[in-house]
PABA-593510 format. One record per residue: x, y, z of N, C-alpha, C in turn; chain. Coordinates in steps of 0.2 Angstrom, whole numbers. Layout:
<nugus>
NUGU   n_u   n_v   n_w  ca_u  ca_v  ca_w   c_u   c_v   c_w mol
NUGU     X     Y     Z     X     Y     Z     X     Y     Z   A
...
</nugus>
This chain:
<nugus>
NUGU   n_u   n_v   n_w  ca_u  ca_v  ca_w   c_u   c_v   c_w mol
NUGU   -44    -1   -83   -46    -7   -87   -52   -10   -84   A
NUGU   -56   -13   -87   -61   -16   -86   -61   -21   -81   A
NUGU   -64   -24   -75   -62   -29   -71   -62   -37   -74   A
NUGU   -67   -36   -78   -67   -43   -84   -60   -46   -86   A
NUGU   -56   -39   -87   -50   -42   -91   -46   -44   -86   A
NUGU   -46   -44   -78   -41   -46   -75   -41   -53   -74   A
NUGU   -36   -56   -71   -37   -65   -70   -42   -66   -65   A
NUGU   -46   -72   -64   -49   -70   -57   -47   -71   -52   A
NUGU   -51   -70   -49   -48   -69   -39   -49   -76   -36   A
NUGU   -43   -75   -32   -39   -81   -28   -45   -83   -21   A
NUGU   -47   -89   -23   -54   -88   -16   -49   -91   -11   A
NUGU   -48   -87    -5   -45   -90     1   -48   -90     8   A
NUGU   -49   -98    10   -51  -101    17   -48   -97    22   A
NUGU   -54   -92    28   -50   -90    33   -45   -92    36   A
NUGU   -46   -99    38   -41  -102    40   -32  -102    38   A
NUGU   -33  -103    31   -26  -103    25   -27   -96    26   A
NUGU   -31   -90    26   -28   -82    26   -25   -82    33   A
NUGU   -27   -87    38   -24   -84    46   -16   -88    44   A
NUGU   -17   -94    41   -11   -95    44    -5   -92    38   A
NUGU    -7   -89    34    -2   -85    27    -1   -81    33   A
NUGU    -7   -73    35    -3   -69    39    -2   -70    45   A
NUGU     1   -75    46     2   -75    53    13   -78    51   A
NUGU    13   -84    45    17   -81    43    22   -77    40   A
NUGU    19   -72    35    20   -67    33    24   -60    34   A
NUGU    18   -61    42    23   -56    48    26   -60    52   A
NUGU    30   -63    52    35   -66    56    33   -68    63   A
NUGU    27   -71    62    24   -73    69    24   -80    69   A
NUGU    25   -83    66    24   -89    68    28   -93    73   A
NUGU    34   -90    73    41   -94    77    46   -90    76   A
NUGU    52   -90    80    57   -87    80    62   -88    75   A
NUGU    61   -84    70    68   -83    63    71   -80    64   A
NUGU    72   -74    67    75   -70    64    84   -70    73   A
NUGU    90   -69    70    95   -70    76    94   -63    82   A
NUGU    94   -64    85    94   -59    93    96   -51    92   A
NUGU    93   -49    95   100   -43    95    98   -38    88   A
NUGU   103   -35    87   105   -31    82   102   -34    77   A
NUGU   106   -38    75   105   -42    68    99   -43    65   A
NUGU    93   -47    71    86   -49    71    81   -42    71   A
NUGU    83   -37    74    80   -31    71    81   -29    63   A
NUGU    87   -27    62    88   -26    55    86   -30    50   A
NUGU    85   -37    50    81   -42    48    75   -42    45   A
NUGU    70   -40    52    64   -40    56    62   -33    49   A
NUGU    65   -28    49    61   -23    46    64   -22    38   A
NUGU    67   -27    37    67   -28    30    60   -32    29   A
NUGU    62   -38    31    55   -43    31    48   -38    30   A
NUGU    47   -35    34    40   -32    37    39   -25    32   A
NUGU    46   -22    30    43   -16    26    45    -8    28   A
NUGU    39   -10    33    40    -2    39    37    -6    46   A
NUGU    40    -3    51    36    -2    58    33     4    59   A
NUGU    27     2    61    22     8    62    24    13    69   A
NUGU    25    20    66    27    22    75    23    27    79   A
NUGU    21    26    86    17    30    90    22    32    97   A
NUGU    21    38    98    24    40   104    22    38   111   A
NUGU    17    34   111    14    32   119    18    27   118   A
NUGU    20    27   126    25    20   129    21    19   135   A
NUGU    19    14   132    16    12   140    18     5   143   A
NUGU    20    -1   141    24    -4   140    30    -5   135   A
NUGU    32     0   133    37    -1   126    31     3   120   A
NUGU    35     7   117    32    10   109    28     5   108   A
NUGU    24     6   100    21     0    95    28    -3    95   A
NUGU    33     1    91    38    -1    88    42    -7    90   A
NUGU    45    -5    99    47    -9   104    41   -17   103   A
NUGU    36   -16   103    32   -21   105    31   -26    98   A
NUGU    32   -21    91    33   -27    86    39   -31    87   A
NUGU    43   -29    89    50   -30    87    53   -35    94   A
NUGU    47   -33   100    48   -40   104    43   -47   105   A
NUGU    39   -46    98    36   -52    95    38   -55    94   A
NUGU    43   -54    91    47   -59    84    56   -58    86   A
NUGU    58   -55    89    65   -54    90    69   -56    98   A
NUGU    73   -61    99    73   -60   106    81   -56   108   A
NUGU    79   -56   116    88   -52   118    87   -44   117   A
NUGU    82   -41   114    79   -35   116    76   -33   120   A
NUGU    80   -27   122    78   -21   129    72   -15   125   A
NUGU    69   -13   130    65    -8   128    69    -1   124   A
NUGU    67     1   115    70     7   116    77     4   111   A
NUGU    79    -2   110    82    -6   108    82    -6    99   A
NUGU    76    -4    95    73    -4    90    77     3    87   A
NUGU    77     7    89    79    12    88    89    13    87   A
NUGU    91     9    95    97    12    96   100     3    90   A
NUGU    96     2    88   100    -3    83   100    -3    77   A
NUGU    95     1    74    93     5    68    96    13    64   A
NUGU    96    15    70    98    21    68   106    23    70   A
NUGU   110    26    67   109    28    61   113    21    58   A
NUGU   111    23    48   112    18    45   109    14    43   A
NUGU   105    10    44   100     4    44    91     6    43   A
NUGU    90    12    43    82    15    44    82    22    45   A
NUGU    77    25    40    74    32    44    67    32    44   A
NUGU    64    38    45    58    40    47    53    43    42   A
NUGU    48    39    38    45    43    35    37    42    35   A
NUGU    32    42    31    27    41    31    26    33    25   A
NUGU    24    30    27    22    24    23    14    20    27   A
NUGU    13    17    30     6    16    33     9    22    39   A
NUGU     9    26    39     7    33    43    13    34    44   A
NUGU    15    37    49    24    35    50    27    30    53   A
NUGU    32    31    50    35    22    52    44    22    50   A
NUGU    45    18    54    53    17    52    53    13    43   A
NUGU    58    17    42    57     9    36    65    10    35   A
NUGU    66     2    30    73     3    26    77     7    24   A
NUGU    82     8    27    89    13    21    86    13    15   A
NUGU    86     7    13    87     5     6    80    10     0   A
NUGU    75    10     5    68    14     6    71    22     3   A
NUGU    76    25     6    77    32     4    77    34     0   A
NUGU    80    32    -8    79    35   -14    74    37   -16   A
NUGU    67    32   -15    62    32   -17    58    37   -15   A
NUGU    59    38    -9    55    46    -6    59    51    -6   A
NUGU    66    54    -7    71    58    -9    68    60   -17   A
NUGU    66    54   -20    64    56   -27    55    59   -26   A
NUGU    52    57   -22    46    58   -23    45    66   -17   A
NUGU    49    66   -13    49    72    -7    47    78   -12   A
NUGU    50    80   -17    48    86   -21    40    87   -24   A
NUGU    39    81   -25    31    82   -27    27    82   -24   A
NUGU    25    77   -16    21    75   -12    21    82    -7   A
NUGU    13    82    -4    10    88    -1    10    85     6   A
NUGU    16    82    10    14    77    14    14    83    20   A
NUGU     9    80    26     8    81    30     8    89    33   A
NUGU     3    92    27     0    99    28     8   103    24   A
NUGU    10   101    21    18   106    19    16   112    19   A
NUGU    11   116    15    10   121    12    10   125    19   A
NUGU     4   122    21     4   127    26     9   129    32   A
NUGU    14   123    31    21   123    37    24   130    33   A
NUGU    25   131    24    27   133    24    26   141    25   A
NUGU    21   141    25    16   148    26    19   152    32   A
NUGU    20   149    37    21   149    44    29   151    45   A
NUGU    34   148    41    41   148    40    44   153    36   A
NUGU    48   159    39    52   162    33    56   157    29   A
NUGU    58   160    23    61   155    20    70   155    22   A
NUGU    71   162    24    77   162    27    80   158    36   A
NUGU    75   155    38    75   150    44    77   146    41   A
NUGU    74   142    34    75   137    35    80   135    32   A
NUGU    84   138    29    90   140    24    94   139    31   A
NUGU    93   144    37    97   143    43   100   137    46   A
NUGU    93   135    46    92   126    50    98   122    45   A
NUGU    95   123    41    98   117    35   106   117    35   A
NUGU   107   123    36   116   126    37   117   123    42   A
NUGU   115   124    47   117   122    55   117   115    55   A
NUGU   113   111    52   111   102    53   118   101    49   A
NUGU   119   104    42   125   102    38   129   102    43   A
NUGU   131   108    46   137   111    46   140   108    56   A
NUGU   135   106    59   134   103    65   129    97    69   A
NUGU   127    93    65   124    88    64   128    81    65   A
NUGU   125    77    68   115    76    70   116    79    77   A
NUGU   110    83    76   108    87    80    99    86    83   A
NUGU    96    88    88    90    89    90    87    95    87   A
NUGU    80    98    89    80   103    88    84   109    94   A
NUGU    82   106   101    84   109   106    92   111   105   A
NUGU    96   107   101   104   109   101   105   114    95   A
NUGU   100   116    90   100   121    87    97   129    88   A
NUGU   101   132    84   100   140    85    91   140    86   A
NUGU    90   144    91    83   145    92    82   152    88   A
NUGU    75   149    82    72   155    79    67   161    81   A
NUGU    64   160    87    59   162    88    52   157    87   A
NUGU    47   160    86    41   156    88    37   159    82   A
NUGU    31   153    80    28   153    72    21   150    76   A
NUGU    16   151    72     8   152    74    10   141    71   A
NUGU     8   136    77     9   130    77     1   128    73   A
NUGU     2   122    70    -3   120    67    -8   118    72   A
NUGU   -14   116    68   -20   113    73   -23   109    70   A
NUGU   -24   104    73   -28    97    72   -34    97    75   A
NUGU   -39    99    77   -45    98    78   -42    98    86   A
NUGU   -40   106    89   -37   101    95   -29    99    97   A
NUGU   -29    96    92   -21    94    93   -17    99    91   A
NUGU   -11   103    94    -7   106    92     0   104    91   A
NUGU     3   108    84    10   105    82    15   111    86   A
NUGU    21   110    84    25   115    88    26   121    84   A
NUGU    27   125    89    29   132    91    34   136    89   A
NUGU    37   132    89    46   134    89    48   134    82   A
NUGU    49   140    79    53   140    71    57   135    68   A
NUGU    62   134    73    66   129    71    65   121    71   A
NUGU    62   119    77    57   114    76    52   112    68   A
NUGU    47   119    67    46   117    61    49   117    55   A
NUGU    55   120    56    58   120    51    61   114    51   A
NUGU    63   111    54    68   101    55    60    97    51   A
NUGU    54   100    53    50    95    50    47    97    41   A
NUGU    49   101    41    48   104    32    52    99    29   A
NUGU    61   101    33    66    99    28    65    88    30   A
NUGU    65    86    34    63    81    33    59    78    31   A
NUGU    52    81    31    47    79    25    50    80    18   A
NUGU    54    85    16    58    84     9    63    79     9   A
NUGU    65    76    13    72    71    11    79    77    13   A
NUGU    77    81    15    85    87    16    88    83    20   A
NUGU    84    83    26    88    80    32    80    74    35   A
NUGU    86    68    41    83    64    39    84    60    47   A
NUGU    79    59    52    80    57    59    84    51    57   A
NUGU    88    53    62    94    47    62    93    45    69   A
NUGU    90    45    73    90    41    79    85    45    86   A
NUGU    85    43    91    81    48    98    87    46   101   A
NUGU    83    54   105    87    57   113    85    58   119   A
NUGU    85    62   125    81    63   130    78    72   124   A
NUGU    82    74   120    79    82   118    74    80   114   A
NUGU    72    73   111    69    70   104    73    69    99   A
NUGU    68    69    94    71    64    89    79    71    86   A
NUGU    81    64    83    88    69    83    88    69    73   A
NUGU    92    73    70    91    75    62    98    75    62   A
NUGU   100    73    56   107    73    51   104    75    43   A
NUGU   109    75    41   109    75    33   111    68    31   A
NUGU   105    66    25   106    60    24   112    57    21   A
NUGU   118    60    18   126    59    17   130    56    21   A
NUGU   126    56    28   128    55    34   126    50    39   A
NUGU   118    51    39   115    44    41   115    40    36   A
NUGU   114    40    32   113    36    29   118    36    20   A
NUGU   123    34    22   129    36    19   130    30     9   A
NUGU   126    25    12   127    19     6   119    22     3   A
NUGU   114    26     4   106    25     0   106    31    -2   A
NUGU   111    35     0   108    44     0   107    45    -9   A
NUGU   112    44   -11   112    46   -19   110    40   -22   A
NUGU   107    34   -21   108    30   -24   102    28   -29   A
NUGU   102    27   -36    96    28   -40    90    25   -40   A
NUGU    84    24   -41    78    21   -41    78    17   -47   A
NUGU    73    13   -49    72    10   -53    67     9   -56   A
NUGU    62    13   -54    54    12   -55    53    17   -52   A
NUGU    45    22   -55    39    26   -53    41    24   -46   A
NUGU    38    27   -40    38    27   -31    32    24   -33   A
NUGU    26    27   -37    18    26   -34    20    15   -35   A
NUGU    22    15   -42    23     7   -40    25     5   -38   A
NUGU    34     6   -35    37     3   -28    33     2   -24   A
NUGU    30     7   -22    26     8   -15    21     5   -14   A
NUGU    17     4   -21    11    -1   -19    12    -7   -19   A
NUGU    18   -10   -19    22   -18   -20    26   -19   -12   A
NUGU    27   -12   -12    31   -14    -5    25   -15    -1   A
NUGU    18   -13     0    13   -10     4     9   -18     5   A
NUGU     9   -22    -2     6   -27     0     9   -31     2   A
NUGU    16   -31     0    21   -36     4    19   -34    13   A
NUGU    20   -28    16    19   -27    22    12   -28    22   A
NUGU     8   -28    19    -1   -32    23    -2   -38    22   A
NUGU     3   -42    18     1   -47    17    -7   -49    12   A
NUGU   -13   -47    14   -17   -45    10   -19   -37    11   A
NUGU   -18   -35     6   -20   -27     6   -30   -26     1   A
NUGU   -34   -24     7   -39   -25     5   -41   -20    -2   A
NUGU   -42   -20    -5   -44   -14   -12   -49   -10    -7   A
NUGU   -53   -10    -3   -59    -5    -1   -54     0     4   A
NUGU   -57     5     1   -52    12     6   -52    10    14   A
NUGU   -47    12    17   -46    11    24   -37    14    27   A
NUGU   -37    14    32   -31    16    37   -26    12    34   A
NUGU   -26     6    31   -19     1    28   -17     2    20   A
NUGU   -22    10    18   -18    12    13   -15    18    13   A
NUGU   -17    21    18   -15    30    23   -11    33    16   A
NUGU    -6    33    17    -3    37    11    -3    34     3   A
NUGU    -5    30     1    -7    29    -5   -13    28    -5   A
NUGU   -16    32    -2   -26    31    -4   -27    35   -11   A
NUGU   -23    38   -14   -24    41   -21   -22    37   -26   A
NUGU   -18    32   -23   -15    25   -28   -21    20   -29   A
NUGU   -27    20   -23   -28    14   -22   -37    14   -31   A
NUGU   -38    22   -32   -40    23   -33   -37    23   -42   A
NUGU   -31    21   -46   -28    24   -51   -30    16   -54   A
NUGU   -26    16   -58   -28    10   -64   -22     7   -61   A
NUGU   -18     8   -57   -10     5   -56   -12    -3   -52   A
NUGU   -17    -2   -49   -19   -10   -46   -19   -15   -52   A
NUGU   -25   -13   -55   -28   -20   -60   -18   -20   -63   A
NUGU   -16   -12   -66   -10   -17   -70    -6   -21   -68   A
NUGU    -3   -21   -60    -1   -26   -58    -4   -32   -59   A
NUGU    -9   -36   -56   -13   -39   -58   -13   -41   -63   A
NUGU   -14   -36   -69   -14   -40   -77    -7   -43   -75   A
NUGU    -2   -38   -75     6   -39   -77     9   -48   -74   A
NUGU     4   -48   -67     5   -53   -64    12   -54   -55   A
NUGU    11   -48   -56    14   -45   -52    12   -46   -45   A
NUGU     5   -47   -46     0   -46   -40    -5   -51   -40   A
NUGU    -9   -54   -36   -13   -59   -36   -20   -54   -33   A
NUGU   -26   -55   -36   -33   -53   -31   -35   -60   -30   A
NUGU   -37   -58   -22   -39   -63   -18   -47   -60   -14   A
NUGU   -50   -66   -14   -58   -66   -11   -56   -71    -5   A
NUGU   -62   -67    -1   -61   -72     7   -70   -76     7   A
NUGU   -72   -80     9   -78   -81     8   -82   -78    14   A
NUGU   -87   -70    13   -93   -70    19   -91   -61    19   A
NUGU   -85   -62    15   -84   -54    12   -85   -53     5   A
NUGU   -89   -46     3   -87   -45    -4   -81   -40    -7   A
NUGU   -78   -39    -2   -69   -36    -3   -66   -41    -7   A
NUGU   -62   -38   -10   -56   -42   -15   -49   -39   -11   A
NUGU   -43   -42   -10   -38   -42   -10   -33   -41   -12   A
NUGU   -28   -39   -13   -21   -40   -17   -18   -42   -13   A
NUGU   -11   -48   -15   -10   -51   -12    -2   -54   -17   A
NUGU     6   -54   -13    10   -55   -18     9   -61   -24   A
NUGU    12   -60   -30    12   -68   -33    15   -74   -31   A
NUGU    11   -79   -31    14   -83   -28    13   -84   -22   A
NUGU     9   -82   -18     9   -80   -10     7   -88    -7   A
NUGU     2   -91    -9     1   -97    -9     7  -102    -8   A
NUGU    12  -102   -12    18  -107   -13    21  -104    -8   A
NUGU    21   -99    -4    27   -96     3    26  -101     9   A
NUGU    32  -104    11    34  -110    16    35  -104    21   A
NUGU    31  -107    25    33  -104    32    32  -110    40   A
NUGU    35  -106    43    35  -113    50    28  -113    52   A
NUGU    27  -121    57    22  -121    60    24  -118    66   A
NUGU    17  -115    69    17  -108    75    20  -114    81   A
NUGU    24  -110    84    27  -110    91    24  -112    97   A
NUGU    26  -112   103    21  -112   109    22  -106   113   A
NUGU    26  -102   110    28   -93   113    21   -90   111   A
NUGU    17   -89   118    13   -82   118    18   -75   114   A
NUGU    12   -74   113    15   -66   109    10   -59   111   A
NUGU    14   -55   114     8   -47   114    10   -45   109   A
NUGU     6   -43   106     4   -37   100     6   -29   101   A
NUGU     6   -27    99     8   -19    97     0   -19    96   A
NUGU    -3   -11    97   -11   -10    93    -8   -10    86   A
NUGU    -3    -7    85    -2    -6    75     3   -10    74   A
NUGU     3   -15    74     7   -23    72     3   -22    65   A
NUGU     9   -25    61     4   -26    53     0   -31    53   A
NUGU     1   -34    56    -6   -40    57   -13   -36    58   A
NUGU   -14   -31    62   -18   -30    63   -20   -24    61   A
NUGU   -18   -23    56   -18   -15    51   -26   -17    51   A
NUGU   -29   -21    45   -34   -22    44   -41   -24    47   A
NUGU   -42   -22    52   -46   -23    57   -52   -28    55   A
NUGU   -56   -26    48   -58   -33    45   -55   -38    42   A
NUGU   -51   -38    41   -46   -45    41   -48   -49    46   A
NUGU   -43   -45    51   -42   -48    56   -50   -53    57   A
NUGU   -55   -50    58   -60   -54    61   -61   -58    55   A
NUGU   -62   -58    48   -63   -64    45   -58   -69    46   A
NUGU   -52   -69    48   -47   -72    46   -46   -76    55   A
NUGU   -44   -71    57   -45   -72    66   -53   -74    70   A
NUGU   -57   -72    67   -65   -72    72   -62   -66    77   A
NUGU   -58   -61    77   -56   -58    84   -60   -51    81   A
NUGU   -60   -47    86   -62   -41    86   -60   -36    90   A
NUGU   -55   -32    86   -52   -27    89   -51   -20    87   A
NUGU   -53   -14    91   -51    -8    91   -48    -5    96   A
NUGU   -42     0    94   -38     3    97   -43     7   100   A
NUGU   -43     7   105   -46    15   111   -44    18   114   A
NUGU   -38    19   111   -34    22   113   -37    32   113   A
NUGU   -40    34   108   -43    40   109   -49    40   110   A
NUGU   -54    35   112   -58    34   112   -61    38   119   A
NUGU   -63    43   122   -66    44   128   -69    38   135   A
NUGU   -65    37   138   -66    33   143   -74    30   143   A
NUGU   -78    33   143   -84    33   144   -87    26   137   A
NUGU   -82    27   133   -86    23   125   -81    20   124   A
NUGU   -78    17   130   -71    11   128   -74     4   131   A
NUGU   -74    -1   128   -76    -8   129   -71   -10   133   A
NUGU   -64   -11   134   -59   -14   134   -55    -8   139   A
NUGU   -52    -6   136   -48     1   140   -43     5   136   A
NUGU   -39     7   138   -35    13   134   -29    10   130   A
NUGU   -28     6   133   -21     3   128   -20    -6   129   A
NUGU   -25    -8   126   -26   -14   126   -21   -19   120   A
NUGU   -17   -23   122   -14   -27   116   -16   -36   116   A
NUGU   -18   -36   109   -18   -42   107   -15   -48   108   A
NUGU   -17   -54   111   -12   -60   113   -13   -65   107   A
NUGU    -6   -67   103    -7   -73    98    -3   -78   102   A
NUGU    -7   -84   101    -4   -92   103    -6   -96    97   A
NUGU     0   -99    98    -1  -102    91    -5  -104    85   A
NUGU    -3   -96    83    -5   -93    78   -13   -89    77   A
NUGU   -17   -91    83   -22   -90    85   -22   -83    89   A
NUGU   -27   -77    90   -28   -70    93   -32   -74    99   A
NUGU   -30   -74   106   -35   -78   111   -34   -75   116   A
NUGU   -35   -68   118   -36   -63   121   -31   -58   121   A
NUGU   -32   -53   127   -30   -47   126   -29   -43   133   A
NUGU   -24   -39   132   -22   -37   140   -23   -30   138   A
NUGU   -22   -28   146   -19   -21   146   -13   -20   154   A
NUGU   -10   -17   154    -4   -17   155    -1    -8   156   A
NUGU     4   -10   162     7    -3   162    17    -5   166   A
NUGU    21    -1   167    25    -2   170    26     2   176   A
NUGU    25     0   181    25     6   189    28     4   192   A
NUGU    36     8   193    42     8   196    45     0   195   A
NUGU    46    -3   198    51   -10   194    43   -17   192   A
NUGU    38   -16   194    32   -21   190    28   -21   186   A
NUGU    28   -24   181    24   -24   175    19   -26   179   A
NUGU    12   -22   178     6   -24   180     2   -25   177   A
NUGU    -2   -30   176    -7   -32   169   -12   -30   175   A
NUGU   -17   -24   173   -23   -20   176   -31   -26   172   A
NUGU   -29   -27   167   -35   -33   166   -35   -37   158   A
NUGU   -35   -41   159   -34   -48   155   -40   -51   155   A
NUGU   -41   -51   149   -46   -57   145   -45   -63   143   A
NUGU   -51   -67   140   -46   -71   135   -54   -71   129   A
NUGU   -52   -77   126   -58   -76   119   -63   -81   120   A
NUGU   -69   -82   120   -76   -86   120   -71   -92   117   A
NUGU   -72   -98   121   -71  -103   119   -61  -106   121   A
NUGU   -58  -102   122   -52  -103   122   -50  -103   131   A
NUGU   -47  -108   133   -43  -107   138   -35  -105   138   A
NUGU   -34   -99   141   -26   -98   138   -23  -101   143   A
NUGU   -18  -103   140   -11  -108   144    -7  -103   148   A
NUGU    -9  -104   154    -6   -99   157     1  -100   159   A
NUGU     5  -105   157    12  -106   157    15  -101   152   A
NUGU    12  -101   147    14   -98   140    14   -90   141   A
NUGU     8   -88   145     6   -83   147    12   -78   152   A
NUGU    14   -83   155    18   -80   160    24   -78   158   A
NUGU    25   -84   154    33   -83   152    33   -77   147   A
NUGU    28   -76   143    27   -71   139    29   -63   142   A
NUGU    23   -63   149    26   -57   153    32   -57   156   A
NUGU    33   -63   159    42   -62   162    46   -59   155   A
NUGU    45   -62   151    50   -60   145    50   -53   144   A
NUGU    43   -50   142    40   -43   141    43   -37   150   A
NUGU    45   -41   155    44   -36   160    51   -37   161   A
NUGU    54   -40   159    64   -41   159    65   -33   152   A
NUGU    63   -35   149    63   -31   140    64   -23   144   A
NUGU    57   -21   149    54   -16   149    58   -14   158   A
NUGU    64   -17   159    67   -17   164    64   -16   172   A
NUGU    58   -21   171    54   -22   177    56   -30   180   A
NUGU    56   -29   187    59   -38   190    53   -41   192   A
NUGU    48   -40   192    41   -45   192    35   -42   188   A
NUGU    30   -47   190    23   -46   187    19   -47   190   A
NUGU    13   -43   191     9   -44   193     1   -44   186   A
NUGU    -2   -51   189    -8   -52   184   -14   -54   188   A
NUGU   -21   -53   186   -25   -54   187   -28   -61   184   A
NUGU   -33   -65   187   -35   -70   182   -40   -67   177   A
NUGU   -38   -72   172   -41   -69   166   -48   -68   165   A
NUGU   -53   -65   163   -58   -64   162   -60   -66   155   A
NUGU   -67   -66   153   -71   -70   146   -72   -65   143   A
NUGU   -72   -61   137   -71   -57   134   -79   -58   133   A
NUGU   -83   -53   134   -90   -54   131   -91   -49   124   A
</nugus>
């Protein structure tokens, strides 16, 4: 449809968009109860948690979930989640999401070409994987390593990065890419797989209501809070959606709000109503950041919104890193006002180098507390920091 026919766009002050997504994702102050409960909370509110296998002070996942959650151990995200409450699929890359999440990919698994299928399947007899899927039934939840070993299959390649090797292996990741079988939790062998009957015993069969491509782009903006319309990594698996006529319909339908920032010519989508959402005013808890916290999916957002500039560099070459390898974002009330980097070496967190932001003195009471908090979680009994540096 033509963009004339849509309502127009919502003009929103950086400032009103920092303090919406700030928020939005649950940063503002503590809502959500301790424990168990405040995770399961936590990733309804949010949508999905983004997940990376680098721990260097805790996963992404550990590090969103000890923004917003208190009374969480490292690793803790996981063993509260699973099984029951979350599995593992692709939605901004891969990511934990809701049980309640699982019909809608179970119904879409058959269509979707996700993450090279064809060619897994090339690689795969087809009577392995009829094997696998017997053995998961029939003796699950299981790892790959607790399953019969098939022999070895020519491992994909990523420019460089290679997948596994082991038959069986990719056979657990075909049938969970279709919704067969479905991570129900981690182990010291890796991630562990059930049938969904099992983990997830209340969503397995339960029915949809709607298209996935809709669901999904409703869930997508609710978790960006502003979802930019120009292609980018905060649309990762529905980059094909972002391109159909399904936006403006929401939009007409009212579904959806588009929003304009001023000093960008991006337009946003944004839920109905977003304006009218009450949320607290920001806290005096320092907060780390995860690199992939949904706040900072949007790397341009962030700077109109924040003034902050950030990129993960984490694959970056040593050499053309500004910041360092695994640097995380510091918010103070509600404000991004520098940035650490950080490792755990035998019982001490140690911040290797801390900045802060042009203009900003950070509270270094707030600061501390933050780390003591962060280095109790990651089962470290002190901290060692550096004074902070001016980010240039």
């Amino acid at each position: 449809m033509p963009p004339s026919s849509l309502p127009p766009a919502v003009t929103l002050h950086p400032d009103e968009a920092r303090r919406y997504l700030v928020g939005q994702h649950g940063l503002a102050r503590s809502v959500f109860p301790p424990g168990a409960r405040g995770v399961r909370a936590l990733l309804k509110t949010l949508r999905c948690i983004q997940l990376d296998p680098l721990d260097v002070i805790g996963t992404n996942a550990d590090l969103v979930a000890l923004a917003r959650v208190d009374g969480l151990a490292r690793g803790d995200v996981y063993r509260h989640l699973m099984p029951g409450h979350a599995f593992e699929h692709f939605a901004k890359e891969r990511c934990l999401l809701p049980a309640s999440a699982f019909p809608y990919y179970r119904e879409r698994a058959a269509q979707a070409p996700w993450w090279r299928l064809e060619e897994r399947l090339k690689r795969l007899p087809e009577a392995v994987l009829h094997a696998v899927m017997k053995e998961v039934e029939e003796a699950g939840p299981a790892s790959s390593k607790e399953l019969t070993d098939h022999g070895a299959v020519v491992p994909l390649d990523w420019s460089g990065w290679k997948g596994t090797g082991r038959a069986t292996a990719m056979a657990l990741e075909v049938l969970w890419t279709r919704c067969q079988v479905v991570v129900c939790g981690r182990a010291p062998g890796g991630k562990v797989y059930d049938v969904p009957r099992r983990a997830l015993p209340r969503h397995a069969e339960a029915p949809v209501t709607q298209p996935f491509e809709r669901w999904a782009l409703m869930e997508r903006v609710e978790a960006a809070g502003l979802l930019s319309r120009a292609s980018g990594p905060h649309w990762s698996m529905l980059s094909d959606v972002r391109t159909t006529g399904l936006p403006d319909t929401l939009v007409k339908e009212g579904l959806l709000e588009e929003v304009s920032l001023p000093g960008s010519p991006r337009r946003y989508l944004a839920p109905t109503g977003f304006r009218e959402r009450s949320f607290p005013e920001p806290d005096d808890r320092m907060r780390i950041l995860g690199p992939l916290d949904p706040v900072l999916w949007d790397r341009g957002l962030v700077r109109l919104a924040f003034g902050f500039d950030y990129v993960w560099e984490v694959y970056k070459p040593a050499a053309q890193r500004q910041w360092g390898w695994y640097v995380c974002p510091l918010l103070h009330r509600g404000r991004l006002v520098g940035r650490l980097e950080a490792r755990v070496r035998e019982d001490t967190l140690h911040v290797d180098n801390l900045w802060r932001e042009k203009g900003v003195k950070l509270d270094d009471a707030a600061l501390d507390a933050a780390l003591e908090r962060h280095a109790a979680a990651c089962g470290a009994q002190r901290v060692r920091r550096p004074r902070a540096r001016v980010a240039s």
